[in-house]
N, C-alpha and C positions, 0 to 999 in steps of 0.2 A: 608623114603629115596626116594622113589618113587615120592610121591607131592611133595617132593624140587625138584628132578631134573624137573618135569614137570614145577616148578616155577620157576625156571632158564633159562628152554628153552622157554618160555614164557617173562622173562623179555630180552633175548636176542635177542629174536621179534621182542619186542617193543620197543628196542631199535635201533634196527637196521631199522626200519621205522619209527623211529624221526630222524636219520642221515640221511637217505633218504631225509624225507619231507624237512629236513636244508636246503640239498643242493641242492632239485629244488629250493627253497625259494633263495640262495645266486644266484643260477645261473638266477633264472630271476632277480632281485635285479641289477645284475651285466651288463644284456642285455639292463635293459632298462637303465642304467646310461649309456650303450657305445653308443646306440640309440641314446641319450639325448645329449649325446657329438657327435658324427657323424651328426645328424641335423644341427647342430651350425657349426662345421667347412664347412656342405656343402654352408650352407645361409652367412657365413663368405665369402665364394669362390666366390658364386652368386653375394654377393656385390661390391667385389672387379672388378670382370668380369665388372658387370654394371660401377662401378665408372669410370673402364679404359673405357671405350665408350665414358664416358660425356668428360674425360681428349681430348682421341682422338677428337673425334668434337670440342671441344672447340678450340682446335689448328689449325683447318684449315681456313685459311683464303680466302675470298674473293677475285679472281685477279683483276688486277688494265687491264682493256681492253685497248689496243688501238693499230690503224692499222700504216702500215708502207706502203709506194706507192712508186711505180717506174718509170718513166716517158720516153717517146722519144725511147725506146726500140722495136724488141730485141737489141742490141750491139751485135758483134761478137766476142768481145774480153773480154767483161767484164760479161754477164750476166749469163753465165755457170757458173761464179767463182764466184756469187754471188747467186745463187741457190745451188750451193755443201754449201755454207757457211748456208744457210737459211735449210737445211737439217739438218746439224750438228746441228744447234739450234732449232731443232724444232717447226720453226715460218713459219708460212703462211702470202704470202704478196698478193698485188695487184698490178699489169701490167696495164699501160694504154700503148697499143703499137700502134704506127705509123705503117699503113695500107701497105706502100710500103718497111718497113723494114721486115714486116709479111711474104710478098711475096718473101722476099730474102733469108730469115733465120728460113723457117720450121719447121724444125730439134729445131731450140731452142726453137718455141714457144710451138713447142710440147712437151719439156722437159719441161716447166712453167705450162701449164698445167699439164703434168703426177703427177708436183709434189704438185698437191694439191692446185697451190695457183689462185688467181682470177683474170681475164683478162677483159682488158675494152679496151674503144674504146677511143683513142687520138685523132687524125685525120689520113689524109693519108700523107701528105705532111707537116706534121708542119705552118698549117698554120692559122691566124687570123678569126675569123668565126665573127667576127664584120666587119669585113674590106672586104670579099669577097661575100657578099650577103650568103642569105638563099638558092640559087639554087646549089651554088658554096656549102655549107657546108653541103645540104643533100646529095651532090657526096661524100664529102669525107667520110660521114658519113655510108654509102653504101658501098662506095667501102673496105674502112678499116672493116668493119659488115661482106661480102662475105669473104674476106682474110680469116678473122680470123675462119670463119665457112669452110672455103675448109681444114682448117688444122686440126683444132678438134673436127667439127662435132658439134658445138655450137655458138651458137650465143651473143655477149654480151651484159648485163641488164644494165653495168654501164658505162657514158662517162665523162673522165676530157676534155672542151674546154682548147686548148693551150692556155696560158697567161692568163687564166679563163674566157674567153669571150664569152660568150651565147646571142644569139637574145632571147628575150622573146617569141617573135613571131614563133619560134622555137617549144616551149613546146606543141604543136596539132599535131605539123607533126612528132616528134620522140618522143619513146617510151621509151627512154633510162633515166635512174635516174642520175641527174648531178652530180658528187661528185667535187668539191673543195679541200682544205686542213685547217688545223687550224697553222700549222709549215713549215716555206718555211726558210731552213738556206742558199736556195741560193750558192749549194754546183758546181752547173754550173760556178761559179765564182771564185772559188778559190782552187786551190791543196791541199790546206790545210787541210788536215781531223781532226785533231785535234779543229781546228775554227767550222765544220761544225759540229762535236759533243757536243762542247759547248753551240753553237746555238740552239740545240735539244732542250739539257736536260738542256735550261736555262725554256723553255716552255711546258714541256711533261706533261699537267695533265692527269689523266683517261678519255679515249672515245677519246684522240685526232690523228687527221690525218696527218702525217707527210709525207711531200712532199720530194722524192727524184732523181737520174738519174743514171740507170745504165749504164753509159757513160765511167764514169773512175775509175782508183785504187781506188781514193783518197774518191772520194765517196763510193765505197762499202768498204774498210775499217770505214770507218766512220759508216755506217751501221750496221756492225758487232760489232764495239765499244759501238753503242749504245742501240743493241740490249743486249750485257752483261752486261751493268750497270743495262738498267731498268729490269731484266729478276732476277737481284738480288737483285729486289725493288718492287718483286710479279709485275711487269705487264707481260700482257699476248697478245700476237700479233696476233692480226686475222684481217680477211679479210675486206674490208669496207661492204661488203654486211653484215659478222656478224656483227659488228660494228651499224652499223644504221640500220639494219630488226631484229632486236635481238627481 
C-alpha cells in the first residue's frame, strides 16, 4: 500500500511538471508568434508613414515666379487700396516712385514699404532721361535716391527710366540695376480693366515683369483680377529684386 501511494505521488509530480513544461512551451510558442505578428504590423506602419512622405512630395509643385510693378506712384487715392488688396493676397510687389510724389505722400511710402514690398527709383518729375541730358537725370536721380532714404531710411538698388529710356553713358555714373518690363497692357490708356486683364494674361509666362500704374480704379482692379487668376495657376508674385537675383 505504501509503494503505490508513493507511486502515485510520484506519478502526480510528474505530471504536473509536464503540464508545467507545456505551458511555458505554449506561452513562449505564443509570444513569439505575437512578436512575429507585432513586427510586421509595426514595418506595415513604417511603410505606409514612408510611402505618405513620397505621396506628400510628390504633390508639391514648383511655383511659376513672376513680378508685378507699379509705376508714377505714390497716388493718394488709389495706392492704400491697392496695398490693403496686395496684403489680402499675399503678394509682394515693386514701386518705382516719382521723387516729388515721395516728398508729398510719406505716410504712403512708408506703408509700401512697412509692407514688405520693393521700391525703386522712377524719376522725380516724370521725365525723359534721353531728352534732358545726363546732368538733368543724375538730379533726378538724386533727388528722388534722398526722398526715398529721408522716409525709410534706405536707399534704392533698382531704377525703371520713364518710357524706358536710359543714356548708356549713364551706366559708370549710377549704381542702380535698370529694370524694364516684359508686359505693358498700357492700362494708362484705358478704364477698361477687363481689357487690361486680358492683355496680362494673353503674355504671363513664368519669370515675367508686368508693368502697371497705381493711378486709378481700373487699374488696381485689374491688378487684383490678375493676381487671382494666376495665383490659381501656381504662380507666385515676388519682387524683381527676387525675380532677377534669385
Amino acid at each position: 500500500m505504501g509503494e503505490r501511494k508513493n507511486k502515485s505521488s510520484l506519478d502526480r509530480i510528474e505530471r504536473r511538471i509536464l503540464c508545467n513544461l507545456l505551458l511555458i512551451v505554449a506561452a513562449y510558442a505564443f509570444g513569439v508568434c505575437l512578436g512575429v505578428s507585432m513586427d510586421k504590423t509595426d514595418r506595415k506602419h513604417v511603410d505606409m508613414e514612408q510611402t505618405d512622405v513620397i505621396k506628400c512630395n510628390t504633390d508639391i509643385e514648383e511655383k511659376h515666379k513672376i513680378a508685378i510693378t507699379f509705376d508714377d506712384g505714390p497716388n493718394p487715392e488709389y495706392t492704400m487700396k491697392l496695398l490693403d488688396g496686395l496684403q489680402k493676397r499675399g503678394v509682394k510687389a515693386t514701386f518705382f516712385l516719382l521723387g516729388a510724389e515721395v516728398e508729398k505722400y510719406p505716410d504712403i511710402v512708408k506703408a509700401i514699404d512697412e509692407g514688405g514690398h520693393l521700391i525703386g527709383v522712377h524719376s522725380y518729375e516724370h521725365v525723359n532721361f534721353g531728352q534732358v541730358g545726363d546732368e538733368a537725370t543724375l538730379e533726378q536721380i538724386t533727388k528722388t535716391q534722398e526722398a526715398i532714404h529721408e522716409v525709410t531710411g534706405k536707399y534704392a538698388g533698382f531704377i525703371r527710366p520713364p518710357y524706358g529710356c536710359w543714356n548708356k553713358s549713364l551706366d559708370e555714373k549710377v549704381s542702380l540695376i535698370e529694370v524694364l518690363w516684359d508686359i505693358d497692357p498700357q492700362d494708362w490708356a484705358t478704364k477698361d480693366a477687363d481689357t487690361v486683364v486680358q492683355r496680362i494674361l494673353k503674355g504671363a509666362p513664368e519669370g515675367s515683369i508686368i508693368l502697371l500704374h497705381d493711378a486709378s480704379a481700373s487699374s488696381v482692379q485689374a491688378a487684383f483680377t490678375v493676381i487671382d487668376s494666376l495665383q490659381q495657376e501656381n504662380y507666385e508674385f515676388v519682387t524683381v529684386e527676387d525675380l532677377l537675383l534669385e
